[in-house]
KOLGU-957039 format. One line per field, with one value per residue: residue number from 1; residue in three letters; x, y, z of N, C-alpha, C in turn. Coordinates in pm, whole numbers. Layout:
<atoms>
fiza = (NUM, ...)
roba = (ala, ...)
n.x = (X, ...)
n.y = (Y, ...)
n.z = (Z, ...)
ca.x = (X, ...)
ca.y = (Y, ...)
ca.z = (Z, ...)
c.x = (X, ...)
c.y = (Y, ...)
c.z = (Z, ...)
</atoms>
This chain:
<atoms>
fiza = (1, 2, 3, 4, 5, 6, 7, 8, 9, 10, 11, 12, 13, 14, 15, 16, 17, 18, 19, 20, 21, 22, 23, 24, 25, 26, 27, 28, 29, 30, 31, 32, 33, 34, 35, 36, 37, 38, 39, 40, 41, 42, 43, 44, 45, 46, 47, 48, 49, 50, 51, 52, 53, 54, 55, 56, 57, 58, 59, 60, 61, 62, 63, 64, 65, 66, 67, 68, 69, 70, 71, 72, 73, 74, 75, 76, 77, 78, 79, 80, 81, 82, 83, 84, 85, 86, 87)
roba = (unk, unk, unk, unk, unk, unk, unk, unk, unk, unk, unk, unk, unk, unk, unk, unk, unk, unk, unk, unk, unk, unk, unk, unk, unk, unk, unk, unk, unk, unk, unk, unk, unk, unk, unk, unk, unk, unk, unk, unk, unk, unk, unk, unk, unk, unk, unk, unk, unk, unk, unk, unk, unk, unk, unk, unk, unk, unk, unk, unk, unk, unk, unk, unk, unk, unk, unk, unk, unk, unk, unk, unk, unk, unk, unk, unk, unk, unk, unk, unk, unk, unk, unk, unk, unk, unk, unk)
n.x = (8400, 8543, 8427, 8360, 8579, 8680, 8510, 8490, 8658, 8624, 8887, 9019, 9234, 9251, 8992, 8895, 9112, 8959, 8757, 8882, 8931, 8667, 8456, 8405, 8148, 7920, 7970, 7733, 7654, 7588, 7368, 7256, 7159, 7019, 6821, 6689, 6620, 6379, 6273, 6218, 6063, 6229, 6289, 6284, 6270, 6480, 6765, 7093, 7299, 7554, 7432, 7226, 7322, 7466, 7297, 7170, 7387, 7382, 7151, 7216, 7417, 7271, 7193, 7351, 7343, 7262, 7389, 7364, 7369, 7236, 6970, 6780, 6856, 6843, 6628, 6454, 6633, 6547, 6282, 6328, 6444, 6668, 6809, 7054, 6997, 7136, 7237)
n.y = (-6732, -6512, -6349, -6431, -6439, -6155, -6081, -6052, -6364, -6654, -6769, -6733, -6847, -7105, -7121, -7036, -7192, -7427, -7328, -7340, -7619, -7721, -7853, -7701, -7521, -7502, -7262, -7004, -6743, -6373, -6340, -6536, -6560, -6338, -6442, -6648, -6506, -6358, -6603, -6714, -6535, -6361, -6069, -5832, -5933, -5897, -6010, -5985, -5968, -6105, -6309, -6434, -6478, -6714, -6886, -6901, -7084, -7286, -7385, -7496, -7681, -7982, -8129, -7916, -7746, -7452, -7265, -7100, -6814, -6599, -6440, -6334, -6463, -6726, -6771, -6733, -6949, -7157, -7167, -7243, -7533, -7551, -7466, -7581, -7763, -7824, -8111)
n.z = (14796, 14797, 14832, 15112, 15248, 15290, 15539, 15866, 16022, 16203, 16381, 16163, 15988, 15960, 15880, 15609, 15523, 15535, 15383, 15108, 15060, 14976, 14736, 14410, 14252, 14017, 13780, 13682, 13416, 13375, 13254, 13312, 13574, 13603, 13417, 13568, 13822, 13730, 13675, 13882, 14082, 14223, 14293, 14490, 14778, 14896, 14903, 14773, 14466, 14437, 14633, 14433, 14251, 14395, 14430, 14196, 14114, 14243, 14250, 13942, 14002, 14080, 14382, 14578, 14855, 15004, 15285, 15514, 15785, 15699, 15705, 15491, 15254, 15349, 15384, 15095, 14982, 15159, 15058, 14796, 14820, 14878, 15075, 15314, 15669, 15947, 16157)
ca.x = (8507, 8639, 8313, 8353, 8761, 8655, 8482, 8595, 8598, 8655, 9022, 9083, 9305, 9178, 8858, 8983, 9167, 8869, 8680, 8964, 8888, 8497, 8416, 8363, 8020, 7889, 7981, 7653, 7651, 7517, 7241, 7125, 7125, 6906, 6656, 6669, 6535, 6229, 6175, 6208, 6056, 6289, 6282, 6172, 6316, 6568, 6867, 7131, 7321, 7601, 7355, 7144, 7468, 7527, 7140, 7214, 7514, 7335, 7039, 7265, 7466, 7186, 7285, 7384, 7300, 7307, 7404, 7381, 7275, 7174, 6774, 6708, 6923, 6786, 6411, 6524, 6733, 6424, 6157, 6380, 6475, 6836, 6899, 7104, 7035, 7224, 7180)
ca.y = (-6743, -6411, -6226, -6413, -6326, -5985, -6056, -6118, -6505, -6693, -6842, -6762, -6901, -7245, -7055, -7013, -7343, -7520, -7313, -7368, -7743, -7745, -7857, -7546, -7546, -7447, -7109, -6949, -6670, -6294, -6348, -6729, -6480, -6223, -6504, -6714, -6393, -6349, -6713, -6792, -6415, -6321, -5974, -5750, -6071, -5844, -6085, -5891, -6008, -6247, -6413, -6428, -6562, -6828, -6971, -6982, -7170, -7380, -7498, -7538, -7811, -8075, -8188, -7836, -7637, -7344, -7335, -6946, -6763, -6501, -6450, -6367, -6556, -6867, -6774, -6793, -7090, -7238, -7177, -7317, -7606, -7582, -7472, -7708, -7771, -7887, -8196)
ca.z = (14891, 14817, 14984, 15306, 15297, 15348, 15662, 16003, 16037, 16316, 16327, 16017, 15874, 15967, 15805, 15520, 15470, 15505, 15236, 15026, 15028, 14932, 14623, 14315, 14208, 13825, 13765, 13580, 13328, 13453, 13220, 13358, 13695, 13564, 13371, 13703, 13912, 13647, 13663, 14056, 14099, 14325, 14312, 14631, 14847, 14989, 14825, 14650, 14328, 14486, 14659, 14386, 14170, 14499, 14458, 14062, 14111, 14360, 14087, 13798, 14037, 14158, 14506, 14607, 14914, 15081, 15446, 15537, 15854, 15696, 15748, 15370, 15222, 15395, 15360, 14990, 15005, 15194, 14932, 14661, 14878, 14819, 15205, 15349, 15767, 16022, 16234)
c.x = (8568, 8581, 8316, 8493, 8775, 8572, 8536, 8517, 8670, 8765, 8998, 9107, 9267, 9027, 8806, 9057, 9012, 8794, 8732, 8938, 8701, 8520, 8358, 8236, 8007, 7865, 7863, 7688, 7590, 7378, 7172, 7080, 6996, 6743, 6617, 6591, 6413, 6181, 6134, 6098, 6124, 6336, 6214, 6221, 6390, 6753, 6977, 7201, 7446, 7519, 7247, 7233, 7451, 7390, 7179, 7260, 7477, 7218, 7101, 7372, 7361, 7296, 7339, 7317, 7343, 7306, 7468, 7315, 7217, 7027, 6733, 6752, 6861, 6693, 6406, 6523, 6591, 6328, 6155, 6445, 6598, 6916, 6930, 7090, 7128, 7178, 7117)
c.y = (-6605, -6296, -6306, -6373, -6237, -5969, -6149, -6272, -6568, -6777, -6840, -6776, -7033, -7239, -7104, -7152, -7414, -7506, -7351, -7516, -7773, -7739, -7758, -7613, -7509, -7320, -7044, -6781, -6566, -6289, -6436, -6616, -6436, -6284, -6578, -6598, -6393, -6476, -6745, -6638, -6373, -6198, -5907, -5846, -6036, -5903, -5994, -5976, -6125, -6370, -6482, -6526, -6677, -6918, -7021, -7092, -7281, -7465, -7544, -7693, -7864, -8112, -8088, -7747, -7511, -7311, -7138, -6933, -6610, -6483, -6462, -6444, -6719, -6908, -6864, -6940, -7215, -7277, -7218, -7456, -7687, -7506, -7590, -7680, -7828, -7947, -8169)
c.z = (14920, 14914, 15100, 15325, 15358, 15466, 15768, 16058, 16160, 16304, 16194, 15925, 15820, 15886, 15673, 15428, 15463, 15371, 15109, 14964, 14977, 14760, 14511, 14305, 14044, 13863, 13620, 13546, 13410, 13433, 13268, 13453, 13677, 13490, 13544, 13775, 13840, 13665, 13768, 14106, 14239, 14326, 14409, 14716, 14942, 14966, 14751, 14547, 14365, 14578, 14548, 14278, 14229, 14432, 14302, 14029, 14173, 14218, 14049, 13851, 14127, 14265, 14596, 14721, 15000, 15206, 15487, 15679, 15840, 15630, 15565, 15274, 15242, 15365, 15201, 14957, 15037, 15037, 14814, 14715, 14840, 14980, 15290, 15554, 15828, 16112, 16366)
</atoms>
């Protein structure tokens, strides 16, 4: 929540409030991170380390996806089939 804060969101505040309401996810360890990358090999992917955290966090809660438009991120997201589309 706190890395999209820092970028320019559309209304907001209304932004903002909404994120506020979404459900937390399971907050993993730096190490799960760092075995998760060796195990998924997601190294070279182009991904950096909060995204890499987000996808973590995303496994460790079944039911969880990721709803990004950003290209590698998604690819990602895809290939672990934890990106979430839209209707």
């Amino acid at each position: 929540m706190a890395e999209l804060a820092l970028g320019s969101l559309p209304d907001r505040r209304k932004t903002l409030e909404y994120l506020d309401r979404l459900t937390p996810i399971r907050t993993v360890s730096l190490a799960d991170v760092r075995h998760m990358i060796e195990a998924r090999n997601l190294s070279g992917r182009g991904i950096g380390l909060t995204d890499a955290h987000l996808i973590a966090s995303c496994l460790a809660t079944p039911g969880t996806q990721i709803w990004t438009s950003d290209q590698k991120l998604g690819k990602v997201a895809e290939s672990l089939g934890i990106r979430a589309h839209l209707p």
